[in-house]
DRENTI-879416 format. One record per residue (C-alpha): residue number from 1; residue in one letter; chain; x, y, z. Coordinates in steps of 0.05 Angstrom, whole numbers, plus 32768, in hexadecimal, padded with zeros to 4 digits. Last residue first. Example, Ala and Ser with C-alpha at 12.3 -4.5 7.8 and 13.67 -1.06 7.14 Angstrom:
// residues 2
> 2;s;A;8111;7FEB;808F
> 1;a;A;80F6;7FA6;809C
//
This chain:
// residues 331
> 331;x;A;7DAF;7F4B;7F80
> 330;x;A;7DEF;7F47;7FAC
> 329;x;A;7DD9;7F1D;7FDA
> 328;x;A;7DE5;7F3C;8020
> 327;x;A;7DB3;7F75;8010
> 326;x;A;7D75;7F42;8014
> 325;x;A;7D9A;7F12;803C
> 324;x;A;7D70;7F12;8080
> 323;x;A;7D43;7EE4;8074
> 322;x;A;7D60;7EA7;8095
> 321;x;A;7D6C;7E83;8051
> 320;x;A;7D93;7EC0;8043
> 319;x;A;7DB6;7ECF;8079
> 318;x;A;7DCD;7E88;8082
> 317;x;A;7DE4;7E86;8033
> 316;x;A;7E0C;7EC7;8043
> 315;x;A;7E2C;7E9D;807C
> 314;x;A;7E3C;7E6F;803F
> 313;x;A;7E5F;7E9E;801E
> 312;x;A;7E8A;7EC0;8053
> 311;x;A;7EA5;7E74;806E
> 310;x;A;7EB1;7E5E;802A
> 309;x;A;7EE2;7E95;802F
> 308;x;A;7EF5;7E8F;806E
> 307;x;A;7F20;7E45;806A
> 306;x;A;7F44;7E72;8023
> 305;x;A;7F89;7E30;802A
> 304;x;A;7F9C;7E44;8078
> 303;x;A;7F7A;7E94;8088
> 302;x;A;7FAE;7EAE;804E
> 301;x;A;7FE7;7E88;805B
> 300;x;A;801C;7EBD;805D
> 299;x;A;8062;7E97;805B
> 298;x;A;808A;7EC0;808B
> 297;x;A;80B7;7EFD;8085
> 296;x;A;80F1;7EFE;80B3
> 295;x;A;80F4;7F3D;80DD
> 294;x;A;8141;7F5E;80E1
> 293;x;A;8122;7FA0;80C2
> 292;x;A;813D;7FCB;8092
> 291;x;A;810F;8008;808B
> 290;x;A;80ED;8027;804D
> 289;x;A;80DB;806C;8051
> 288;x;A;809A;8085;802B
> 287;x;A;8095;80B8;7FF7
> 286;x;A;8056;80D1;7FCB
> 285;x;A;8042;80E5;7F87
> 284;x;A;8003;80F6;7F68
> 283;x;A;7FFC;8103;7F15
> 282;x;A;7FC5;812E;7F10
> 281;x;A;7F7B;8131;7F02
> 280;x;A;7F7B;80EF;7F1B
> 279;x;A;7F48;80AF;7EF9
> 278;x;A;7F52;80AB;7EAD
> 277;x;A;7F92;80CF;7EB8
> 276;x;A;7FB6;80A0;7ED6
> 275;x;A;7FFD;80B3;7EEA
> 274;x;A;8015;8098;7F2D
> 273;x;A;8059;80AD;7F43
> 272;x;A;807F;8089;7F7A
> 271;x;A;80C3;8090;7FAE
> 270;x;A;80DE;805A;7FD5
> 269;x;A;810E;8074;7FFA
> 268;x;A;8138;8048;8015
> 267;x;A;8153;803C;805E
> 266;x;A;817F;8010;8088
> 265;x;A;81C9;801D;806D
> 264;x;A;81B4;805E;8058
> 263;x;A;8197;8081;801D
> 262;x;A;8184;8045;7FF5
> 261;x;A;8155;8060;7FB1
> 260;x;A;8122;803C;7F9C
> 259;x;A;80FA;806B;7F69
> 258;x;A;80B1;804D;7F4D
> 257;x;A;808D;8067;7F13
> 256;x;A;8045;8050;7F09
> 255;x;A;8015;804F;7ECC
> 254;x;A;7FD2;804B;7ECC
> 253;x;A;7FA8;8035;7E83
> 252;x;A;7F7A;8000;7E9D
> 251;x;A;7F5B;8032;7ED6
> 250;x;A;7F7F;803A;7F26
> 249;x;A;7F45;803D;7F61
> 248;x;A;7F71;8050;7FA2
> 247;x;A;7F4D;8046;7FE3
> 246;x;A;7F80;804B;8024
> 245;x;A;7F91;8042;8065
> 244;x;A;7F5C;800F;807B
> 243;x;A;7F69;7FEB;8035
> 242;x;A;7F47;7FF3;7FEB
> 241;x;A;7F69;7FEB;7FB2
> 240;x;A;7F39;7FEE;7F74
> 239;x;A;7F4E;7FE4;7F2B
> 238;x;A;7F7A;7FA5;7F4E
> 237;x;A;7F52;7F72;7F22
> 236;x;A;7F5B;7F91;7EE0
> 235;x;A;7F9F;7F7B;7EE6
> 234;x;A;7FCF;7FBC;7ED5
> 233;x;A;7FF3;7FC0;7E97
> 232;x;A;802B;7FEE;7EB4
> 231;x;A;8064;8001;7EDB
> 230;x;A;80A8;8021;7ED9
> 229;x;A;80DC;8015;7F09
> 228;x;A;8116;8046;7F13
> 227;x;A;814E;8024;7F45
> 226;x;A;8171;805F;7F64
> 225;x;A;81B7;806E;7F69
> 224;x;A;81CD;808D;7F23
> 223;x;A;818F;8066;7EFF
> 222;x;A;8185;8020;7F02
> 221;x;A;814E;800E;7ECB
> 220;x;A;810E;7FE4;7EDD
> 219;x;A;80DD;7FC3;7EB5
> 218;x;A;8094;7FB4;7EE1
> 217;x;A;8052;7F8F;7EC1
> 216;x;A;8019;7F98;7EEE
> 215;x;A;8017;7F85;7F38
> 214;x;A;7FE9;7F48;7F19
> 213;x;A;7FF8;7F35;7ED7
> 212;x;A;7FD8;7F63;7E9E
> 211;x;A;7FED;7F43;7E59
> 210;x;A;7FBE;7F66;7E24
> 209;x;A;7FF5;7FA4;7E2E
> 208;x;A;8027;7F7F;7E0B
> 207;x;A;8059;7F72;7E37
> 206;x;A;808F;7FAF;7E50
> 205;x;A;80CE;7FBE;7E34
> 204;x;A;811E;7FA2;7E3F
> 203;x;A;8142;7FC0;7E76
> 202;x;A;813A;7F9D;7EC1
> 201;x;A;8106;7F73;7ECA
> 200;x;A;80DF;7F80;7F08
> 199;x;A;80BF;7F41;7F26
> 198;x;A;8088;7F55;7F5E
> 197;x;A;8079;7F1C;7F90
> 196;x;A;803C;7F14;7FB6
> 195;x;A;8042;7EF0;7FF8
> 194;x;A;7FFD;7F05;8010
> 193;x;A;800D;7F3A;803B
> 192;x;A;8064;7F36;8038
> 191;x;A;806E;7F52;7FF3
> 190;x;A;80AC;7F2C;7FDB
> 189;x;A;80CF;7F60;7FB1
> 188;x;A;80FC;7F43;7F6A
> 187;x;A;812D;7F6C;7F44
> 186;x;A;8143;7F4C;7EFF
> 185;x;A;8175;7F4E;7ED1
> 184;x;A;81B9;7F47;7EFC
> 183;x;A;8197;7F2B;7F39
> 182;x;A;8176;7F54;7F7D
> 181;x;A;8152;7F3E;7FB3
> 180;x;A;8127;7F69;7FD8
> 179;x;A;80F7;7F50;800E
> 178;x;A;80B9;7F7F;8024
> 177;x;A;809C;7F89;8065
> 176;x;A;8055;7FA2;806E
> 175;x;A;8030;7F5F;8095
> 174;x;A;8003;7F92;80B8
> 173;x;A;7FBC;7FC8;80AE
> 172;x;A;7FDB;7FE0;806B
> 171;x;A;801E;7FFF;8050
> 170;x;A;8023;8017;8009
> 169;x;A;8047;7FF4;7FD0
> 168;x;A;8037;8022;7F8D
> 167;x;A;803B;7FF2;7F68
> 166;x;A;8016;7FD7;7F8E
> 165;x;A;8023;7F91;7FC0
> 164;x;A;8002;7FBE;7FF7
> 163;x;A;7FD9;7FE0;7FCC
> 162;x;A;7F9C;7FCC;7FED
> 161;x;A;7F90;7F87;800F
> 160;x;A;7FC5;7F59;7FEE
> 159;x;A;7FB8;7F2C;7FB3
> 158;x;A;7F94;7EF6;7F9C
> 157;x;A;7F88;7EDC;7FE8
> 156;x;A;7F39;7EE0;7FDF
> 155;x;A;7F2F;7F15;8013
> 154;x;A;7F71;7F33;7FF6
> 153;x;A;7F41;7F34;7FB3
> 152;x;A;7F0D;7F52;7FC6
> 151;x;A;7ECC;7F23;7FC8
> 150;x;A;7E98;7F1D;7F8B
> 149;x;A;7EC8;7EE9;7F6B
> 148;x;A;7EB3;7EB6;7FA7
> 147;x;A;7E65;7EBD;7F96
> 146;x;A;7E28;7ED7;7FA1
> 145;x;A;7E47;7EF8;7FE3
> 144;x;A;7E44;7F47;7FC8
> 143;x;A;7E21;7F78;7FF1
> 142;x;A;7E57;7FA2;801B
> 141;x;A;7E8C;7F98;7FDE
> 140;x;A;7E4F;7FBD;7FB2
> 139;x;A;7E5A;8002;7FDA
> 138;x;A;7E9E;7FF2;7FD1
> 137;x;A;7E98;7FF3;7F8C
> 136;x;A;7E6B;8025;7F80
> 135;x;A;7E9F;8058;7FAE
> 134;x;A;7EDD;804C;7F82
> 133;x;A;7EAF;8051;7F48
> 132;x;A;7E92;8099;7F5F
> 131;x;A;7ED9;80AA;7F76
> 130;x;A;7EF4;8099;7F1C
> 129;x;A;7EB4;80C5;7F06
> 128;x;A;7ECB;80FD;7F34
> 127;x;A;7F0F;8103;7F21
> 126;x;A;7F41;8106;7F60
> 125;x;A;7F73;811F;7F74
> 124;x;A;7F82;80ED;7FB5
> 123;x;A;7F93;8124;7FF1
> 122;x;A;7FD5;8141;8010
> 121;x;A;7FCB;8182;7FFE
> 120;x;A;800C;8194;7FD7
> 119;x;A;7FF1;815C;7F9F
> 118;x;A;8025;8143;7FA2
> 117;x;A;8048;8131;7FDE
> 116;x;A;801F;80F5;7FF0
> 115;x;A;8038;80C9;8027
> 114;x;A;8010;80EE;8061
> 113;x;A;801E;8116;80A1
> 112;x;A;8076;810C;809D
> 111;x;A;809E;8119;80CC
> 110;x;A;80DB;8131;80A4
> 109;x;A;8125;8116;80AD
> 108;x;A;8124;8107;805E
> 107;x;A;80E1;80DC;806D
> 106;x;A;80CB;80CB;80B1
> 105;x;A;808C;80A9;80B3
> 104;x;A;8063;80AC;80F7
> 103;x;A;8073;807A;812A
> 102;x;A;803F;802F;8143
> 101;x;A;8041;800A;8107
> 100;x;A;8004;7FEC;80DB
> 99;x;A;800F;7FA6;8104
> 98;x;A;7FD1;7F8C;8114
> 97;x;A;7FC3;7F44;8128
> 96;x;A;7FCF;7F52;8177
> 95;x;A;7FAC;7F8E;816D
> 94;x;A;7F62;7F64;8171
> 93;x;A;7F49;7F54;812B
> 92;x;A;7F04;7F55;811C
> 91;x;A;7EC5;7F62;8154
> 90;x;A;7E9C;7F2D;8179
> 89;x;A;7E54;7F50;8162
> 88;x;A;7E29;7F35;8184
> 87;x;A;7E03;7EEF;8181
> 86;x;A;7E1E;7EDA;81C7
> 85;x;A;7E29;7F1B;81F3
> 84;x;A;7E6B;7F37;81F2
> 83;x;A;7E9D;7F30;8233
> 82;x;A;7E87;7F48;827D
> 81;x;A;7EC6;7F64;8283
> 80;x;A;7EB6;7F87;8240
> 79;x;A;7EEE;7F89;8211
> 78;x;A;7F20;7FC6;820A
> 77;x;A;7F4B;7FA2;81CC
> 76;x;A;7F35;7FCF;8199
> 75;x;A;7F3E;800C;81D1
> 74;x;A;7F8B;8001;81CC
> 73;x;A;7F99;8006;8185
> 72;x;A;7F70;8051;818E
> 71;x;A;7FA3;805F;81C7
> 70;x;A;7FD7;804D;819D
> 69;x;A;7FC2;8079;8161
> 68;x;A;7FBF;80B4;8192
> 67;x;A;7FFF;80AF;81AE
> 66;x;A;801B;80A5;8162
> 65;x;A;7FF8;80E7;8157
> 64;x;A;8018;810F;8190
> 63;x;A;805F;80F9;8181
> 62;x;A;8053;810D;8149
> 61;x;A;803A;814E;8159
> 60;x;A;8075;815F;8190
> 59;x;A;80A9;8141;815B
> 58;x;A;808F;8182;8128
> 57;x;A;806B;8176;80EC
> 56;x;A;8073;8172;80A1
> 55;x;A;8048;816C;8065
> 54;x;A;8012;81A5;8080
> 53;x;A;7FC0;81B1;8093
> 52;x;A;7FBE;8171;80BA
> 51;x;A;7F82;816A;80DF
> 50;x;A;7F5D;8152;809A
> 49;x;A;7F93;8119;809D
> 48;x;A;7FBC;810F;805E
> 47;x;A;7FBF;80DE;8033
> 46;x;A;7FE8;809C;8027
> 45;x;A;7FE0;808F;806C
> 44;x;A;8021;809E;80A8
> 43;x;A;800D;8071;80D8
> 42;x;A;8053;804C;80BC
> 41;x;A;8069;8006;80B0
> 40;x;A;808F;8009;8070
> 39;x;A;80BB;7FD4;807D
> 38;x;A;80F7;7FB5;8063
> 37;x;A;8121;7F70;8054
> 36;x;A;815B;7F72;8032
> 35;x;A;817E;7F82;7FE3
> 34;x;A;817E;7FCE;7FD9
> 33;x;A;81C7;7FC3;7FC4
> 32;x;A;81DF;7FF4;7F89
> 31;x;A;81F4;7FDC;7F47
> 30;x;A;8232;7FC4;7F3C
> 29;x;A;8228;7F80;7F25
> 28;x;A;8242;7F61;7F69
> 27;x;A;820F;7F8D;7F88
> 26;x;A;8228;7FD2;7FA6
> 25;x;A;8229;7FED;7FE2
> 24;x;A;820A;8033;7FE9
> 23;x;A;8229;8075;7FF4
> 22;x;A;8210;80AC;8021
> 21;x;A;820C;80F7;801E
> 20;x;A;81F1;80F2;7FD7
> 19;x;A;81BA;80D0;7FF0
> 18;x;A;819B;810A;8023
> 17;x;A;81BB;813F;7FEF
> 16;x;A;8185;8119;7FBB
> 15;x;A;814D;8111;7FED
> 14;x;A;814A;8160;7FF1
> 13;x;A;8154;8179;7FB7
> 12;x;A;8117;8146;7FA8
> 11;x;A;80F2;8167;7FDF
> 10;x;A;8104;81A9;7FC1
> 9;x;A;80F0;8198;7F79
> 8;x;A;80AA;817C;7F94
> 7;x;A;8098;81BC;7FB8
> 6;x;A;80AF;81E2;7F80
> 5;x;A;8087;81BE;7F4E
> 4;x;A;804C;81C4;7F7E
> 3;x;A;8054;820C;7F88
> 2;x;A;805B;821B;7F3B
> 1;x;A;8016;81EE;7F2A
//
């Protein structure tokens, strides 16, 4: 455990001389201004690709990896001239709906290859029995159409795909800005996918741990420069987070710590620890950059009032009466 404490100490050295160099403005209650709108939009994932043996790479690498990622953007829109036969397979989204972001995260001037820091490796530590659910339940995702409350809940437009709307907040496939407004007692974030909104209270102690709202129940503390939120009393309904970037499977008892802490006039890092033992062998924590951006966020609709929804179910229905349902209907 000595390297990883030291790895963590000197990238928190680090972040700390990054903020001290630079002062914040201040709210008219004194506390510091993280009020705005910002992205997290990063090909940077959660953890770290096998290719990637270290935290930090040179320019020449990233600049290699975001060439990559484009080209791969690319190919999902290389149709066939002579266009897809009728009855195959038309595809999802082109790029035109994606917006994951095109540069590798930059975090305390450092290229970053994944958003973990701890573990040193880069990778989810996890406990067997918690992977084995993780992997059940998206084995039963593939089979489940009996009814709407079989279906994830972004599909459903309960919350946003992944962990997008967290805690922790991580990017996914688009929509990853986030809206900050701040009061005396309370800090609010408009998560953009799926207009979720997280209400931090600031002081006072958390709900009885029968009341599990979704995004959990968050109390936050200012302290020095950062805003310290501390979360718990998950919804039973976000145990598994699953996204393109990332599958995260979080038990009743998690608890995660969150540090927003401006360290320029159009960053903050946003900092996280997730303790749960029930599922990690260790507490994992990882850094992402926050960016100001001058995008409005827009009402997310959610495919117009759940249209695909009844959409999914009753194309199960075809598939069944057809014949072809047998693994399609969740028995």
């Amino acid at each position: 455990m000595r390297p990883v404490r030291c790895l963590v100490g000197l990238l928190l050295l680090a972040g700390l001389a990054q903020a001290d160099d630079w002062v914040p403005p201040l709210t008219s209650e004194g506390f510091p201004d993280l009020q705005g709108t910002w992205t997290s939009a990063t090909i940077t994932t959660l953890e770290r690709p096998r290719r990637f043996k270290q935290l930090v790479i040179t320019e020449e690498e990233a600049r290699q990896w975001e060439v990559r990622n484009a080209e791969g953007y690319a190919a999902i829109d290389d149709v066939p001239e002579s266009g897809v036969e009728s009855g195959g397979d038309v595809g999802g989204y082109n790029s035109f709906w994606m917006d994951p972001g095109t540069r590798v995260m930059r975090v305390n001037g450092e290229l970053r290859t994944s958003q973990l820091i701890v573990p040193e490796d880069g990778q989810l530590p996890w406990r067997l029995g918690a992977r084995l659910k993780l992997g059940a339940f998206l084995m039963r995702l593939q089979g489940s159409f009996d009814g709407p409350e079989q279906r994830p809940l972004g599909e459903r437009c309960l919350v946003g795909f992944g962990s997008t709307g967290g805690p922790p907040m991580l990017p996914v496939l688009y929509n990853n800005n986030y809206q900050i407004v701040q009061t005396k007692d309370h800090v609010m974030i408009l998560v953009e996918m799926n207009h979720d909104v997280r209400i931090i209270r600031i002081g006072g102690t958390h709900a009885p741990s029968n009341v599990r709202p979704w995004l959990g129940d968050s109390i936050g503390a200012w302290e020095d420069k950062s805003l310290v939120v501390n979360t718990q009393n998950f919804h039973p309904g976000q145990s598994f987070r699953e996204d393109l970037s990332h599958s995260l499977y979080m038990t009743r008892e998690a608890k995660v710590t969150e540090r927003f802490t401006r360290v320029s006039a159009d960053e903050i890092l946003y900092r996280f620890e997730v303790d749960d033992p029930g599922a990690y062998t260790q507490t994992w924590i990882g850094e992402l950059t926050l960016r100001r951006t001058q995008d409005r966020i827009y009402e997310y609709a959610c495919h117009e009032g759940n249209y695909s929804l009844p959409g999914i179910l009753a194309g199960a229905r075809r598939e069944e009466k057809e014949g072809k349902g047998e693994e399609g209907s969740g028995e």
